[in-house]
N, C-alpha and C positions, 0 to 999 in steps of 0.2 A: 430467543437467542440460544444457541447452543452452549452446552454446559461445556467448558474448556479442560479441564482435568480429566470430564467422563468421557470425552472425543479422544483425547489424548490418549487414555488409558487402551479405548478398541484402535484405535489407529496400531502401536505399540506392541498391541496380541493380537490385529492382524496378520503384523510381518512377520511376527515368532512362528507362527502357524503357517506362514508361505504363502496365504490366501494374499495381502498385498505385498509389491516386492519392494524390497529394502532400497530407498531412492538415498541414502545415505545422508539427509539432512537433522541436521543438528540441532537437539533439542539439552538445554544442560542440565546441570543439578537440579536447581529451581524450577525444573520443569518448563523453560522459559525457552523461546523460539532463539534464533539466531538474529540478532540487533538489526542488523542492516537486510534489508531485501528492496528489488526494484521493480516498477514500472516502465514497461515498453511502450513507446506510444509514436506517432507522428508529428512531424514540427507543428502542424497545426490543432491539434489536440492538445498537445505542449501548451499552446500559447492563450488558447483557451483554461487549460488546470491555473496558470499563472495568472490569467486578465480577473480570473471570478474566485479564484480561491476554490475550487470546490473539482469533485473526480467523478466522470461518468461511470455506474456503476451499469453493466449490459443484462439481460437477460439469461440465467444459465439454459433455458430453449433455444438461442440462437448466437451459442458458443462455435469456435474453431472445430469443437469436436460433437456431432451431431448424436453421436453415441450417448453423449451424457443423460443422466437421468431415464436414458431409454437401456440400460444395459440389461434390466429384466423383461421378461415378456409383458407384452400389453395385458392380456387378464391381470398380471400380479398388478402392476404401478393403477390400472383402474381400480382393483380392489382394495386399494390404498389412500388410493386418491393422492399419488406423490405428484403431478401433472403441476405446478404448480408456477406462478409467477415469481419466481425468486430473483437477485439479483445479486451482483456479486462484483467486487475488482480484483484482478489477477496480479499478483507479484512473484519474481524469480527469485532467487537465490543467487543469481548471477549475474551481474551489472554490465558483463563487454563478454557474451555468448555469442558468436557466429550466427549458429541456427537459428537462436530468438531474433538477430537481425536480418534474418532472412526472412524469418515466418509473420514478424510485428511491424517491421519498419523496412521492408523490400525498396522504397522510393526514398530513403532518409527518414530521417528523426531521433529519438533521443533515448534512454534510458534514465529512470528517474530514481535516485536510490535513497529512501525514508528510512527512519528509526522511530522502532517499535518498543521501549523501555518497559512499557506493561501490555502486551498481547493480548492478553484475556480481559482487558478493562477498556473497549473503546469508545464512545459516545459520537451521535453524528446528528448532524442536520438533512434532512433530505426536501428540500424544496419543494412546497405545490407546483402545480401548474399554472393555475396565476399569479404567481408569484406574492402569493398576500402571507405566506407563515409557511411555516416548518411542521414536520414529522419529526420527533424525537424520537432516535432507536438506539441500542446499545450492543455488539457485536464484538467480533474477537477475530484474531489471525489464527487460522488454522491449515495444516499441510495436506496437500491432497493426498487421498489414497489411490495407487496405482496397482490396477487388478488383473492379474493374469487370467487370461480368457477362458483358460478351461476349471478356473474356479469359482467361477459365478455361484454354481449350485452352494458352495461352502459360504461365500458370503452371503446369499440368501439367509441362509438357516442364520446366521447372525446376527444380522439387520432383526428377522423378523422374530427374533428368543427374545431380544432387549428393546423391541421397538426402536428400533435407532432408525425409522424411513428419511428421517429428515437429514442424514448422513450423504444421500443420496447425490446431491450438487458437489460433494465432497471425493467421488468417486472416480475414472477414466480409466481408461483401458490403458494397459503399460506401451503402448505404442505410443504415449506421448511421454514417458519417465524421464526423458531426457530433461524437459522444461525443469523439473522440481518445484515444482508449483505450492504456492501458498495463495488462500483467498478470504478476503474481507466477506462474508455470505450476511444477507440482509434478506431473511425469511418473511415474504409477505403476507401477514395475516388479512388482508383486507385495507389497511392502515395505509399501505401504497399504493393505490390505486387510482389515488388524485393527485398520485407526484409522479405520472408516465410520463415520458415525454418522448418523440418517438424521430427519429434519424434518417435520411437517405442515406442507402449503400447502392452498390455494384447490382445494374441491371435493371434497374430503376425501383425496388422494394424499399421498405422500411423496415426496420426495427427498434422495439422499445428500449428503453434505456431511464435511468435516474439519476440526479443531481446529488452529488454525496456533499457535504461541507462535515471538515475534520472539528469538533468542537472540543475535544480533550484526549489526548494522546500520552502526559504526563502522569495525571490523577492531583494536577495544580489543584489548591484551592483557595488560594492565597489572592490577592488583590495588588495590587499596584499601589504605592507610595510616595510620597514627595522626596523620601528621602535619595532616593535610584542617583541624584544630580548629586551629592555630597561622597556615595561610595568611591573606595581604593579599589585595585584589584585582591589585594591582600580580603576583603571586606568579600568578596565572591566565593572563600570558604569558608565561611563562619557561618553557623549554623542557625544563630539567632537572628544575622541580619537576611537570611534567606528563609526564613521561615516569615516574613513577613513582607518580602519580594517577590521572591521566585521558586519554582519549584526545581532542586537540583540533585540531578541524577549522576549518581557516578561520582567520575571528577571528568565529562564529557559536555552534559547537557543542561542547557539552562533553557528550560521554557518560562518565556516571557509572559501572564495569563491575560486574558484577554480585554478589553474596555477601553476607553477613550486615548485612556494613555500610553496606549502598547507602544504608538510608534515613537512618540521620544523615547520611552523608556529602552527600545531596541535599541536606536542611535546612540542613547546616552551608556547602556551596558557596551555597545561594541565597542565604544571607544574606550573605555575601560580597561577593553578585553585584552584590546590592540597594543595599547598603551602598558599594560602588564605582561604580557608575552615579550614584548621589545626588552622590558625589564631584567625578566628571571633566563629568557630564553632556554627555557625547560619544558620540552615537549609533553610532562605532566601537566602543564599547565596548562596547554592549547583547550579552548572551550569553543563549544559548538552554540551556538545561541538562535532557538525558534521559538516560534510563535502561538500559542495557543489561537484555536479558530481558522488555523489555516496546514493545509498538510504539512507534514514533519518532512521535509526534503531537505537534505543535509551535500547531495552531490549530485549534479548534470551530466552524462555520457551521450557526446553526438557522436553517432552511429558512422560506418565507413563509408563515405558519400561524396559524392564530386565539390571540390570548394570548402572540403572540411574545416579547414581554420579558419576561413570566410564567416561559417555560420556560427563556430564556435562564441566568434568575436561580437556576432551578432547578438546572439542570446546572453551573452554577459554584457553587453549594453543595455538589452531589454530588463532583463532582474534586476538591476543597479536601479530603473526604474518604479519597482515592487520593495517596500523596504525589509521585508519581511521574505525575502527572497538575494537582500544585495550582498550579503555575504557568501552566499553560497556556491561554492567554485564548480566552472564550466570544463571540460577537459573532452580532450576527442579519444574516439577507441584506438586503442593501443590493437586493434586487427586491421593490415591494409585491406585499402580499397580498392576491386580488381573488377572491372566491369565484368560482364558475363559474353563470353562466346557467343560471336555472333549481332552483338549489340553495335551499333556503331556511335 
């Protein structure tokens, strides 16, 4: 896994230095990414992250941008041996981007917007191929670096003073700066090998890809209790009775942690939750409530698309199905939808 502070640090003295250009994303005091970032995806990919819990992570060899990992010449990346199986899932910064729905979801689909409370601390499951156990791996959010092409040479000498090759999936050419790209990277030492599993696209090819399941997003460690049925809302900020329920962030996030009893225990906090907001009717109040063991999606954005509130309604029927999903609101992009010239 990549050291998150020490990525941060050359990311940071890239831009100062002009070698990467300044994509304007927000990192705060805490050195901590910006909370919310989304996933572009297609309705049917959608309904797949939703039916299994879990995120395909793709190969960075056969990304959007065939440049990646190849931006130095073939002798250096052989003499490195950077050629590597790595994988990776892509999130924006921008949840209802035009461009992103043009370039991810040209035919419909969605934007999926998760929160990241600790970036640098994630745990994941990555499923074999027969499906008999897990890969345990540990990763982190980090921001891509966007390189301006006549300064290869300068990041060269950079990469290759601090050994930083594994940086490498990290990197693009500023002709894609627009995205603001952040990505989950899952460095394969050998370890994934038995967790390929591999796609039809366009043309009739394949490509490899990996089963992500979210196993800790919070840093929970806490366990579930009988008690969940007897709490107030008032009882949701007390620090004694969540040290021994939930883990709680902010005055935002309540991760539910994972085991038999997640799912009353979601039903029985959101009625809680419900039933205390009606109460104070104090937008301090308002609590987000997810699931350990299953990504942290907190909002659904369907893309500008014929039938838009059709499918809107759709997928908030389907989540209502998922409980660990039934809270979490559906909304259409606020960009019209204007077919293309020429299309009938």
């Amino acid at each position: 896994m990549i050291n998150f502070d020490k990525y941060i640090n050359f990311w940071e003295n890239q831009i100062r230095t002009q070698v990467f250009i300044d994509n304007k994303i927000k990192i705060n005091a805490n050195r901590k990414i910006i909370p919310h970032l989304y996933h572009y995806t297609s309705l049917g990919t959608f309904h797949d992250i939703a039916n299994n819990g879990e995120f395909w992570a793709h190969n960075t060899r056969f990304s959007n941008d065939y440049s990646e990992e190849r931006i130095f010449p073939v002798e250096f990346r052989e003499s490195i041996s950077c050629d590597t199986d790595n994988y990776f899932i892509c999130l924006i910064n921008d949840g209802d981007s035009l461009s992103m729905w043009r370039g991810y979801c040209p035919d419909g689909g969605v934007s999926v917007e998760m929160v990241f409370p600790h970036p640098d601390k994630l745990s994941f499951s990555i499923v074999e191929q027969d499906n008999s156990g897990f890969v345990k791996m540990k990763s982190n959010v980090l921001p891509i670096g966007y390189l301006a092409k006549e300064r290869v040479l300068s990041l060269f000498s950079a990469l290759k003073k601090d050994n930083n090759i594994e940086y490498l999936p990290l990197i693009k050419y500023d002709w894609f700066k627009e995205e603001k790209e952040f990505r989950i990277l899952l460095i394969n030492e050998g370890n994934l090998d038995k967790c390929v599993f591999e796609r039809k696209i366009e043309k009739g090819t394949y490509v490899p890809y990996i089963k992500v399941k979210f196993d800790d997003c919070s840093q929970a460690s806490n366990t579930i209790t009988d008690t969940l049925s007897s709490l107030s809302f008032a009882d949701l900020k007390n620090n004694e009775i969540n040290s021994k329920v939930i883990y709680y962030y902010g005055t935002h996030y309540l991760f539910v942690p994972a085991g038999k009893q997640q799912k009353s225990a979601y039903y029985n906090l959101s009625k809680i939750i419900k039933e205390g907001t009606k109460i104070t009717k104090n937008r301090r109040d308002n609590i987000t409530l997810l699931c350990e063991g299953y990504p942290p999606i907190t909002k659904i954005t369907v893309a500008p698309m014929i039938d838009q509130e059709r499918v809107v309604e759709q997928i908030e029927h389907f989540c209502k199905s998922r409980y660990w999903l039934s809270n979490v609101p559906v909304v259409a992009s606020q960009i019209p939808y204007v077919t293309t010239l020429g299309k009938k």
